[in-house]
C-alpha positions in Angstrom: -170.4 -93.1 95.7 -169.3 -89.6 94.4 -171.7 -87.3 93.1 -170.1 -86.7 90.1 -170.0 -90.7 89.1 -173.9 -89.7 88.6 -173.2 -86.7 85.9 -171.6 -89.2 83.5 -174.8 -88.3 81.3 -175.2 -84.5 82.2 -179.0 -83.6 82.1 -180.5 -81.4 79.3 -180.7 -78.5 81.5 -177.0 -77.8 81.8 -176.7 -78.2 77.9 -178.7 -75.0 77.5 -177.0 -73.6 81.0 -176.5 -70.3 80.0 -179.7 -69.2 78.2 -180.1 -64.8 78.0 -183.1 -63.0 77.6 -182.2 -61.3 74.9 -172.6 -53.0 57.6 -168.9 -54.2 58.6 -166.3 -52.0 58.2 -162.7 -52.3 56.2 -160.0 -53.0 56.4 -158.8 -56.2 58.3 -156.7 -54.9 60.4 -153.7 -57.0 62.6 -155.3 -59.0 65.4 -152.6 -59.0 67.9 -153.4 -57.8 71.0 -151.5 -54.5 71.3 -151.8 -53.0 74.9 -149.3 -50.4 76.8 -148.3 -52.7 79.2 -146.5 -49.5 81.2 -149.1 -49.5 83.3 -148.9 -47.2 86.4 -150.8 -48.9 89.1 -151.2 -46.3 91.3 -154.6 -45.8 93.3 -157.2 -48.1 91.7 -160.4 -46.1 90.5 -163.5 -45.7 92.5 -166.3 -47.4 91.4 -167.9 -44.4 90.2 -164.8 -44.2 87.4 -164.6 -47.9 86.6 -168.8 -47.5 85.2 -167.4 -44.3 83.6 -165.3 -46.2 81.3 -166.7 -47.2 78.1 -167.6 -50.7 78.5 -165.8 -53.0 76.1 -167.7 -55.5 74.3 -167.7 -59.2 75.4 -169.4 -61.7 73.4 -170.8 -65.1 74.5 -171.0 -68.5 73.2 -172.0 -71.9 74.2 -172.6 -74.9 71.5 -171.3 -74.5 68.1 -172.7 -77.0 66.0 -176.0 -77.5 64.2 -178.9 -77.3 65.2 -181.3 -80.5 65.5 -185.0 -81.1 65.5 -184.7 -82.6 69.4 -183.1 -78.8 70.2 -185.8 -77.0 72.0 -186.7 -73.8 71.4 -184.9 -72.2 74.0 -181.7 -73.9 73.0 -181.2 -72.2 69.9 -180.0 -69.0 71.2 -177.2 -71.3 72.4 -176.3 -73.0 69.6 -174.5 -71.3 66.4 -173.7 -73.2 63.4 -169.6 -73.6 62.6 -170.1 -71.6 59.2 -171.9 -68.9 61.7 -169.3 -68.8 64.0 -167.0 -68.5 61.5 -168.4 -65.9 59.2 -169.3 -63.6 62.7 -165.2 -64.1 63.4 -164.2 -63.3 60.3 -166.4 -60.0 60.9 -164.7 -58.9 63.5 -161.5 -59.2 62.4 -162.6 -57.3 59.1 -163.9 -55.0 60.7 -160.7 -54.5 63.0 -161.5 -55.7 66.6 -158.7 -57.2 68.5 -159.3 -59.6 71.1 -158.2 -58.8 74.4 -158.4 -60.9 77.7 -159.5 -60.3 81.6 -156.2 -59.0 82.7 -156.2 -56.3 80.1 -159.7 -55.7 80.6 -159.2 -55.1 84.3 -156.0 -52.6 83.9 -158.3 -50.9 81.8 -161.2 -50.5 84.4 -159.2 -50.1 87.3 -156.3 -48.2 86.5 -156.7 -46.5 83.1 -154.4 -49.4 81.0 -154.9 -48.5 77.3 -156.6 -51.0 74.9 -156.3 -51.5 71.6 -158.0 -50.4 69.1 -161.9 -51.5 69.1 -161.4 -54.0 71.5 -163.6 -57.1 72.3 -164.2 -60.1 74.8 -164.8 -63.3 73.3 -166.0 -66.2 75.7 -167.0 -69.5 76.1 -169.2 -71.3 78.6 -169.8 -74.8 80.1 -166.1 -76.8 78.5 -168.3 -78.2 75.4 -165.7 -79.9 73.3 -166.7 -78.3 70.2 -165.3 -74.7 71.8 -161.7 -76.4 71.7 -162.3 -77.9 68.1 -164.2 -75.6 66.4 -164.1 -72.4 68.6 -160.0 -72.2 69.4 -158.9 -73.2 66.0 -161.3 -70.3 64.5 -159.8 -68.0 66.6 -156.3 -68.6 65.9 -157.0 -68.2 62.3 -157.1 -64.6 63.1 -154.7 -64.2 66.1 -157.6 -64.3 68.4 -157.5 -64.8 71.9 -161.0 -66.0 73.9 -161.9 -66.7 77.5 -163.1 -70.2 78.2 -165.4 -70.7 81.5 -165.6 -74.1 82.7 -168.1 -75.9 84.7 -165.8 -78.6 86.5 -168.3 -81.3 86.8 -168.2 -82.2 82.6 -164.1 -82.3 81.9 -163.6 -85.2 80.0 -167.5 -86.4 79.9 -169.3 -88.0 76.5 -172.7 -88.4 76.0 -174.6 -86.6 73.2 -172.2 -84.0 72.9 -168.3 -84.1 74.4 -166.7 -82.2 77.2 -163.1 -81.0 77.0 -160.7 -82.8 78.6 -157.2 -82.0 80.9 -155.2 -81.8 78.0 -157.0 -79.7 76.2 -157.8 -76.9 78.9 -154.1 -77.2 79.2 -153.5 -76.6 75.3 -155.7 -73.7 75.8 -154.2 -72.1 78.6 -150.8 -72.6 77.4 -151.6 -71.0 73.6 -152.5 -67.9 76.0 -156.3 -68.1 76.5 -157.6 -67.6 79.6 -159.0 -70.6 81.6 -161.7 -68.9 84.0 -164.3 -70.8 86.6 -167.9 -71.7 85.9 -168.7 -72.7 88.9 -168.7 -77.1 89.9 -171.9 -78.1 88.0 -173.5 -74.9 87.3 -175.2 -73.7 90.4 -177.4 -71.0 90.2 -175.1 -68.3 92.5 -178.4 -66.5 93.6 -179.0 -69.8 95.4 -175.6 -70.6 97.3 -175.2 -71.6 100.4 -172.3 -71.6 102.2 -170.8 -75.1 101.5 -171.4 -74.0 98.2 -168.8 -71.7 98.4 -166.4 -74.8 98.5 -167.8 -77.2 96.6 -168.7 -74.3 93.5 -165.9 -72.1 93.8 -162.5 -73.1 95.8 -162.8 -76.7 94.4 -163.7 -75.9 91.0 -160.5 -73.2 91.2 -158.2 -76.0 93.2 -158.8 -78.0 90.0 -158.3 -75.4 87.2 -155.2 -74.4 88.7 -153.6 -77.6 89.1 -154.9 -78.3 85.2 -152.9 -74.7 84.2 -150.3 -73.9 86.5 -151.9 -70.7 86.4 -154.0 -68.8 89.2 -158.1 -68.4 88.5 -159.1 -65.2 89.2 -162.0 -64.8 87.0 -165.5 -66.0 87.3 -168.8 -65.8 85.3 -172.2 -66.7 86.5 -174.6 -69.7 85.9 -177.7 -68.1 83.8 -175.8 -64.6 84.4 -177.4 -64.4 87.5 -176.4 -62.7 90.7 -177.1 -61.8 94.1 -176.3 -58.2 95.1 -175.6 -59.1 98.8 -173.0 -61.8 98.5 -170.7 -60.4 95.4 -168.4 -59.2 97.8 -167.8 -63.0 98.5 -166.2 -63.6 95.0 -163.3 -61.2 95.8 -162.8 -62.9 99.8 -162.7 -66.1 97.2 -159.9 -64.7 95.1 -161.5 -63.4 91.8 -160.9 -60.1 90.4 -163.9 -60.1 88.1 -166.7 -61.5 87.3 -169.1 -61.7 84.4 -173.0 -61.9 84.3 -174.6 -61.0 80.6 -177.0 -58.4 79.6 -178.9 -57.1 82.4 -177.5 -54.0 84.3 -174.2 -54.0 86.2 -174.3 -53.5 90.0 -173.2 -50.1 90.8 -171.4 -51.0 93.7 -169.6 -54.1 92.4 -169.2 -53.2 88.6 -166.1 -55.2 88.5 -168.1 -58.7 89.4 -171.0 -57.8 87.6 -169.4 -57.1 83.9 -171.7 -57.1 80.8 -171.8 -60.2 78.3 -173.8 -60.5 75.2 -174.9 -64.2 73.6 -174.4 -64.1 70.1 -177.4 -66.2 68.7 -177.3 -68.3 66.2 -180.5 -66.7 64.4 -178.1 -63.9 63.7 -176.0 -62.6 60.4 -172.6 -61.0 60.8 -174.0 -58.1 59.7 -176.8 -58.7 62.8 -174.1 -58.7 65.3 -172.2 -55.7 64.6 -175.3 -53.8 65.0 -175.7 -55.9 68.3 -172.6 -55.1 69.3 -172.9 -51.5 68.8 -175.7 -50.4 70.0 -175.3 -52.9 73.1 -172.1 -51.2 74.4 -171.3 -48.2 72.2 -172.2 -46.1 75.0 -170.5 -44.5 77.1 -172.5 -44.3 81.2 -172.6 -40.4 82.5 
């Protein structure tokens, strides 16, 4: 019998997969995202330039739903209420972020592209349904674009909370949001071995792609963790970047070792921008 006919009922642990250690300003502005696409891709920039760069600010989210008294403790930094979610987004764009995906953000790193205007990241791990329901249909409210990271194993599962299905990764990536790899059934990466490499990352990109029509070329971690001496792997496996979340980026791979932040659901709007601030507001000498 296939292993995945035994994820039908994903455990607890993969629920919570992605767990950290962890005012506005006016007017809203237009949420488009405005980029010079006259980009001249000369020489790409050493590494040295590309941790240079101001970082842009890339947010994080799991569940969005409420909180329950069978949620442990840990969970909660995972979970963010709908009102939440929806009061941080409508932050944002008050404050005038635009939403920019991976392409843009690499163009940027690598060769200079220009951004908009107080750019930001937003993403989504582990395919929970709610990100399609709740998550998609927030972001659209405002012209936003987000970056959805799925873990293979739970398309189309139910149990106590839904999984997205085909269709609906589909609907994503066609609306222009970026469908990106999560590894098979959340893996730690630190602890690959080398069938891993198929079973976690081609396979989980074979399907994605055939779900899109598009290529997968983006990846972010299990737990944000990552092993130094193997990153180089993720480019031999096709991705251009990858995403861990707060700890420090890895000077020599600072394209596969990109900074996310969670956005917990213990904070205010008002808590976030100053997350958000002093988080990547800085620019690495």
């Amino acid at each position: 019998m296939k292993r995945y006919l035994y994820l039908a009922a994903l455990p607890l642990s993969l629920l919570y997969a992605c767990q950290s250690n962890s005012a506005t300003e006016s007017p809203k502005a237009s949420q488009t995202n405005n980029i010079d696409t006259s980009v001249v891709k000369s020489e790409p920039a050493d590494n040295k330039t590309i941790l240079a760069r101001r970082e842009v600010p890339v947010l994080c989210y799991h569940q969005i739903r409420e909180a329950t008294g069978s949620d442990s403790k840990r969970a909660h930094d995972d979970i963010i209420s709908p009102s939440k979610f929806s009061a941080h987004i409508k932050m944002l764009a008050d404050s005038g972020y635009h939403t920019i995906l991976p392409d843009q953000l690499y163009d940027y790193l690598v060769y200079g592209a220009k951004l908009p205007e107080k750019p930001i990241m937003i993403t989504f791990d582990d395919t929970d349904l709610d990100q399609f329901t709740i998550g998609a249909s927030t972001l659209k409210k405002y012209g936003y674009k987000g970056v959805y990271f799925i873990m293979t194993v739970s398309i189309g599962k139910k149990g106590r909370i839904g999984y997205m299905n085909k269709a609906q990764i589909k609907q994503l990536s066609d609306e222009g949001n970026t469908i990106a790899s999560h590894t098979y059934d959340h893996k730690n990466f630190a602890k690959f071995s080398d069938e891993d490499w198929k079973t976690q990352i081609d396979e989980p990109t074979q399907k994605l792609e055939e779900i899109t029509g598009k290529k997968v070329e983006y990846f972010a971690f299990p737990y944000g963790v990552y092993k130094a001496s193997t990153l180089h792997k993720l480019k031999e496996h096709g991705f251009k970047a990858a995403f861990i979340l707060s700890t420090a980026r890895d000077e020599n791979y600072p394209l596969y070792t990109i900074r996310r932040i969670i956005d917990p659901g213990r904070y205010s709007a008002k808590n976030l921008y100053y997350s958000i601030n002093k988080s990547f507001n800085k620019v690495k000498q």
